[in-house]
C-alpha positions, 0 to 999 in steps of 0.5 A, spaced: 500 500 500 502 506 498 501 512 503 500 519 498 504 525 501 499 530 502 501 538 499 500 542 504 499 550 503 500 555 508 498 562 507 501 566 513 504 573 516 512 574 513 515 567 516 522 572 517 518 576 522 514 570 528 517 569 535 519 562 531 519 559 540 512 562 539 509 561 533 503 555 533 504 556 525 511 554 525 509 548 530 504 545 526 508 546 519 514 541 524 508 537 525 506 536 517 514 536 516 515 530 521 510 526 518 513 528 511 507 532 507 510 537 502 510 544 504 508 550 500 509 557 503 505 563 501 503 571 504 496 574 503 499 577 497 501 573 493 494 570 492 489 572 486 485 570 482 485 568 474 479 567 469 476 564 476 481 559 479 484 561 485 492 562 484 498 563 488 506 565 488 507 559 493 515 557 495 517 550 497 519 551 504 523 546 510 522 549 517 526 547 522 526 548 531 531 553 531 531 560 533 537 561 529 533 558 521 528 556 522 525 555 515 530 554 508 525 558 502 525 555 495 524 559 490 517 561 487 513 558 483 506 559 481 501 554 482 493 552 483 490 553 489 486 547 488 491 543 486 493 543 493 490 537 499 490 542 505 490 550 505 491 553 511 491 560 513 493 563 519 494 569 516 491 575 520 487 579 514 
C-alpha cells in the first residue's frame, strides 16, 4: 500500500518576522514536516485570482526548531490553489 504525501499550503504573516519559540504556525508546519507532507509557503499577497481559479506565488519551504533558521525558502513558483490537499491560513487579514 502506498501512503500519498499530502501538499500542504500555508498562507501566513512574513515567516522572517514570528517569535519562531512562539509561533503555533511554525509548530504545526514541524508537525506536517515530521510526518513528511510537502510544504508550500505563501503571504496574503501573493494570492489572486485568474479567469476564476484561485492562484498563488507559493515557495517550497523546510522549517526547522531553531531560533537561529528556522525555515530554508525555495524559490517561487506559481501554482493552483486547488491543486493543493490542505490550505491553511493563519494569516491575520
Amino acid at each position: 500500500m502506498t501512503v500519498k504525501r499530502l501538499r500542504v499550503a500555508v498562507v501566513m504573516d512574513p515567516i522572517e518576522r514570528i517569535k519562531p519559540a512562539k509561533d503555533t504556525t511554525l509548530a504545526m508546519l514541524l508537525a506536517a514536516q515530521r510526518r513528511g507532507w510537502e510544504l508550500m509557503y505563501l503571504e496574503l499577497g501573493h494570492i489572486w485570482l485568474r479567469d476564476g481559479v484561485a492562484m498563488g506565488r507559493a515557495h517550497a519551504i523546510e522549517v526547522r526548531d531553531d531560533e537561529r533558521g528556522w525555515f530554508s525558502r525555495g524559490e517561487p513558483q506559481t501554482s493552483r490553489l486547488g491543486d493543493f490537499d490542505v490550505l491553511v491560513c493563519t494569516t491575520i487579514i
